[in-house]
C-alpha positions in Angstrom: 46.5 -43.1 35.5 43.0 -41.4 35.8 41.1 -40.1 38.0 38.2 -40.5 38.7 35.7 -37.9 39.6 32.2 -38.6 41.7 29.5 -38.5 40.3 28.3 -35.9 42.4 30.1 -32.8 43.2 30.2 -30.0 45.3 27.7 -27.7 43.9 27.4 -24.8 46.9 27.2 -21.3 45.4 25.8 -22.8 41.9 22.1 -22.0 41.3 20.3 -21.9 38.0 17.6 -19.7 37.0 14.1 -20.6 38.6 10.9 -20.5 36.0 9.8 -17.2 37.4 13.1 -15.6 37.0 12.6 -16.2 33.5 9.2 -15.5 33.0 9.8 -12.0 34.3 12.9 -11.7 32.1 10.5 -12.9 29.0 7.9 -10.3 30.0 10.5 -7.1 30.3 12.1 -8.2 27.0 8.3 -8.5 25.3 7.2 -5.1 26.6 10.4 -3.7 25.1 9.8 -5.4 21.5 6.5 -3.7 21.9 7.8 -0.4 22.4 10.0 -0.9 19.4 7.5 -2.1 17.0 5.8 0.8 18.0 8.5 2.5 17.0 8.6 1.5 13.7 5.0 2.2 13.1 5.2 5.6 13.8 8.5 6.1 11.6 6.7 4.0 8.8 3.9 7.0 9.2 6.0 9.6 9.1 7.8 8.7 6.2 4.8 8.1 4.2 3.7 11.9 5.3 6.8 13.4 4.1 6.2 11.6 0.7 2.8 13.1 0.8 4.1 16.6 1.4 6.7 16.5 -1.0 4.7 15.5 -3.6 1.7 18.0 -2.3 5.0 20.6 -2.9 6.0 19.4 -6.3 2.1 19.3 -7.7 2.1 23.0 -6.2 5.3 24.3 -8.0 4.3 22.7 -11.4 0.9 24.6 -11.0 2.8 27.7 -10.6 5.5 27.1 -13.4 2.4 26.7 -15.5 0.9 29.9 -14.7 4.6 31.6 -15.2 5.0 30.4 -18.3 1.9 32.7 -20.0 1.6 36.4 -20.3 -0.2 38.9 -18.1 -2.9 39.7 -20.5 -3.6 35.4 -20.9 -6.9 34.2 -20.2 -6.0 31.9 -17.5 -4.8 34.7 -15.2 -8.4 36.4 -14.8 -9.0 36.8 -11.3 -11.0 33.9 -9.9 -10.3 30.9 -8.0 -10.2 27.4 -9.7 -10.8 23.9 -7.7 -9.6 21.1 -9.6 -8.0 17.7 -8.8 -4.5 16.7 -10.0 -3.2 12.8 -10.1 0.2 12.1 -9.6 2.7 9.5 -8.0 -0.8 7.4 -7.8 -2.4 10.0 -5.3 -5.2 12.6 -5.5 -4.5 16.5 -4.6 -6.7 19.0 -4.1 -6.1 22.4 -5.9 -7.3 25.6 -5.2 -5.5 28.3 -7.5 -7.1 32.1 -6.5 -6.0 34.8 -9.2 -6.7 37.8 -7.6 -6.0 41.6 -8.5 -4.2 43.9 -6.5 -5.6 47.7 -6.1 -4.1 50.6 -4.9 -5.0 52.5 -1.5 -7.4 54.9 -3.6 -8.8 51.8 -5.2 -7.4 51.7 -8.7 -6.5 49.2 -10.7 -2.7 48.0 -10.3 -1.3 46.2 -12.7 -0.1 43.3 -10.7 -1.8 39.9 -9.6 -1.5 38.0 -6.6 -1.4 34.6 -7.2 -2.2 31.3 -4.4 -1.7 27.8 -4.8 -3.3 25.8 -2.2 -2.2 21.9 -2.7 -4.0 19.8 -0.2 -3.7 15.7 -0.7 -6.5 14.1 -0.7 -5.6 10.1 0.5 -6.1 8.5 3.9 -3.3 8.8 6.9 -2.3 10.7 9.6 -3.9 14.3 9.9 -0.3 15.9 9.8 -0.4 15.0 6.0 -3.5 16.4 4.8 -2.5 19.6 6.0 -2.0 22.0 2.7 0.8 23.4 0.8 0.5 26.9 0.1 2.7 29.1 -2.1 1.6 32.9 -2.9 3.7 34.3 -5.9 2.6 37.9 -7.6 2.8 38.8 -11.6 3.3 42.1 -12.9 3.0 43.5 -16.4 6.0 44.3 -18.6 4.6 48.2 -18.9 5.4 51.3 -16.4 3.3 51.3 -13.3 3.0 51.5 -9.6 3.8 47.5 -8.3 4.4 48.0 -4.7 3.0 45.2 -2.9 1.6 46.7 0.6 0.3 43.8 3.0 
């Protein structure tokens, strides 16, 4: 044989959650999504600027394998300094390349060039990744002479 139980039972102790209790509980757990999307913003940027600088790197090393790859007397290592604008990966760069020759303390000519590559990209975004890349490199000639580099 059942039992049967009243409809209504003993309920002391038992509460349930009133409408404020959970609108406060919905307004903590909003404010943290926030502070997570946030989050993920700011990772999404960063990201993005190491791209940017790596590339800004890569553009910077190919400039300088190109001017490693000619002689000392070549043409394209007179001193001066060069703008131009490179494309790659779908993004502009800015690039200054300065040729410029070292002297000795009594002012003669050495036979050695210093040689800067400033890489700076050239899209939109945060300021962190416009900032440049520079690499400074020297070139010697293959004949006997004084190539102490004095800063």
């Amino acid at each position: 044989m059942k039992t049967k139980t009243p409809k209504t039972q003993n309920t002391e102790g038992q509460q349930g959650f009133t409408i404020i209790e959970t609108t406060i509980a919905s307004l903590v757990m909003m404010v943290g999504a926030l502070a997570v999307s946030a989050l993920f913003v700011f990772s999404t940027q960063n990201n993005v600027g190491g791209s940017e600088r790596a590339l800004a790197m890569a553009v910077a090393q190919r400039q300088l394998e190109q001017i490693r790859s000619v002689s000392f007397e070549d043409a394209s290592l007179t001193a001066e300094t060069r703008d131009l604008t490179v494309r790659t990966g779908g993004r502009d760069y800015a690039v200054r390349r300065v040729v410029a020759d070292e002297t000795n303390a009594n002012g003669s000519a050495r036979q050695l060039k210093k040689i800067t590559i400033t890489v700076t990209p050239s899209g939109t975004g945060v300021n962190w990744t416009r900032t440049p890349v520079v690499l400074v490199t020297y070139r010697s000639a293959l004949t006997k002479g004084s190539f102490a580099v004095s800063e």
